[in-house]
C-alpha angles and dihedrals in degrees: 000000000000096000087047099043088218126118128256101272095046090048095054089040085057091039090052094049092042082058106053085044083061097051084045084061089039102248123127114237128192115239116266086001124090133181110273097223086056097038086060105042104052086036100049093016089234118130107227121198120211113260094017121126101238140168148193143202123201148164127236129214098248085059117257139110123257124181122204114198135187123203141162113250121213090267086056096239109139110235141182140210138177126224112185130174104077116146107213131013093258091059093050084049097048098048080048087056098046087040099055094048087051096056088042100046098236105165082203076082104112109248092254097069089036090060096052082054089050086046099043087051099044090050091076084045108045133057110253085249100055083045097054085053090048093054092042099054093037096044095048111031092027128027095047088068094036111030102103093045123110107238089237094048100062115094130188090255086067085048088058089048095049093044092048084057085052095053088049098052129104139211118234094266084065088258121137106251103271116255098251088062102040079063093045094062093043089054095057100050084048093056087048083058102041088055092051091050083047108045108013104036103263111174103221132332114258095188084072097040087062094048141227124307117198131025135235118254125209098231110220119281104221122174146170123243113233079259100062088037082058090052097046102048089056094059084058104036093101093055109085120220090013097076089043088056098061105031084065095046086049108038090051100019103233132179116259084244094046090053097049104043080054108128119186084247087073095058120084105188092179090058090023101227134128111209123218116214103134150036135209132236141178114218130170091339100303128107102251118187116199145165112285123270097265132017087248085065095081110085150108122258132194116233120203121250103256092057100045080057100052090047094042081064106036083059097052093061099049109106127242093345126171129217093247094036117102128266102198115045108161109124114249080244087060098044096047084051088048089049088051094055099045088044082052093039094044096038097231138134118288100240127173118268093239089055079076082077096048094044088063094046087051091053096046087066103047082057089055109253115152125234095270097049098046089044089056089054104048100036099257147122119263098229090045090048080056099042097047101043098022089120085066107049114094112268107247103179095098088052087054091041090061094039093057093048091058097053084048093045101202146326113307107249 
């Protein structure tokens, strides 16, 4: 009924025709079902052989165009699938056209229709939220230059031309886009391209062979000492829900996701431990909890005495709630308002939400802790724990260098 445009009772009136055409031949038939080859063949007057790609392009009564296309999966299973809605004969033909080199991985595909094949594989890969940022960066600073461009046919001269448009542009407050995300942008087309050279038979990649363009740039680490955190937390003590917030997000350094995706179902009391298995997101509109952002983020951390009781008692007092329901549902907007009053209450410096993190990892230090230590609590890795705040452990070299003098003893003389 839907290939044939025609209503229920046409298209049984054709199938049961169809049919008696078939025992005439001797063959047996099914009732209200009929062989496809020979469907197609007295329908659409196309001969069709078992195990060929073929296509067709019709026109229903209403109008408009429809394609039906057959095609061999990766298992090697043949397959077939209808598009309708063309307007006119040439579009059917032309989505035919653009279909049938995507499922045959043909790079004379244009990048466009490249780029739904690279979406459509990264969205089992990515968090929804990775992905929004990906479409966001390759549909507005990218597409839009290569989209009618066959893959093969991109070289790394067209890459220089479109960076150099890049380089030109301008925000809306009439700034040059900064360099982080001019590199940014340029990593996302050469990923595009890196897929295509692993996985479709590209050649090179001539994103690379241009060259990058950006750099990345080490935003400021700013943190408060545990005497500015003091201050601050007594400017927000009186609002409810909003100290525990960041106590929680200070005292075991959390991520701003990881503390808002928390249920009373991830605190032990007895043990006094909060596990982490899960992040927040907000994401069209819609509440999205994920994994956290890194393996390493999965993990169980201790909380001090002091802070398993405050949150023992937050969540007492939360009505009718439920052991998977979230603790903590202030918006990200609301508790970075909240961080600018109490900042503007306390007098301390404004610093980002996420410095909360870094300021527990700074003070950890101080305390002592060594890199490992520090890396299992806060969901890192150790050598980026060490890379990243290498400028703030305690130099030992002069201890080593003592120590090594003593098991010498001396100069020989």
């Amino acid at each position: 009924m839907e290939i044939t445009g025609l209503s229920s009772s046409s298209s049984y009136i054709v199938i049961k025709q169809l049919n008696e055409e078939l025992q005439k031949k001797g063959y047996m038939t099914i009732r209200a079902k009929v062989i496809s080859t020979y469907f197609y063949e007295r329908f659409f007057g196309k001969e069709v052989q078992n195990n060929e790609k073929e296509s067709f392009c019709y026109r229903q009564k209403k109008g408009t165009w429809f394609v039906v296309l057959r095609y061999t999966d990766f298992t090697g299973t043949l397959r077939q699938t209808t598009k309708r809605g063309f307007r006119t004969k040439s579009d059917g033909k032309d989505y035919e056209r653009r279909f049938l080199l995507q499922k045959s991985h043909d790079l004379t595909m244009n990048f466009e229709d490249f780029y739904y094949l690279y979406m459509s594989s990264m969205e089992t890969r990515l968090r929804e939220n990775t992905m929004c940022m990906k479409k966001a960066v390759i549909e507005t600073r990218i597409l839009p230059y290569f989209k009618n461009k066959r893959m093969c046919d991109i070289t790394p001269a067209d890459i220089i031309e479109w960076q150099n448009t890049l380089l030109r542009s301008e925000t809306k407050e009439h700034e040059r886009y900064s360099q982080n995300y001019l590199k940014t942008i340029h990593n996302q087309l050469s990923a595009m391209f890196n897929y295509a050279v692993r996985f479709y038979g590209l050649k090179s990649n001539p994103a690379r062979i241009a060259g990058n363009i950006g750099k990345e740039k080490k935003l400021e680490m700013n943190f408060w000492t545990m005497d500015e955190y003091k201050q601050f937390s007594r400017a927000v003590m009186k609002k409810d829900g909003v100290f525990q917030a960041f106590e929680m997000l200070y005292w075991c350094g959390l991520r701003l996701g990881e503390l808002l995706a928390l249920t009373p179902a991830d605190f032990d009391f007895k043990k006094k431990t909060v596990r982490i298995s899960k992040s927040y997101q907000r994401i069209h509109c819609e509440d999205v909890i994920t994994d956290p952002k890194t393996e390493k983020g999965k993990r169980t951390v201790q909380m001090p005495d002091f802070l398993c009781e405050e949150m023992k008692d937050y969540i007492s007092r939360l009505y009718a709630l439920r052991p998977n329901d979230r603790i903590f549902t202030i918006t990200k907007s609301g508790l970075h308002h909240e961080m600018d009053r109490g900042c503007k209450e306390a007098g301390v410096k404004r610093i980002r939400i996420h410095d909360l993190r870094h300021s527990h990892v700074s003070m950890l230090i101080d305390m002592g802790f060594s890199a490992v230590d520090i890396a299992e609590r806060v969901g890192h890795e150790s050598v980026k724990i060490t890379y990243r705040y290498a400028h703030m452990f305690p130099n030992r070299d002069t201890d080593i260098a003592n120590k090594l003098n003593s098991l010498r003893g001396g100069v020989f003389k």
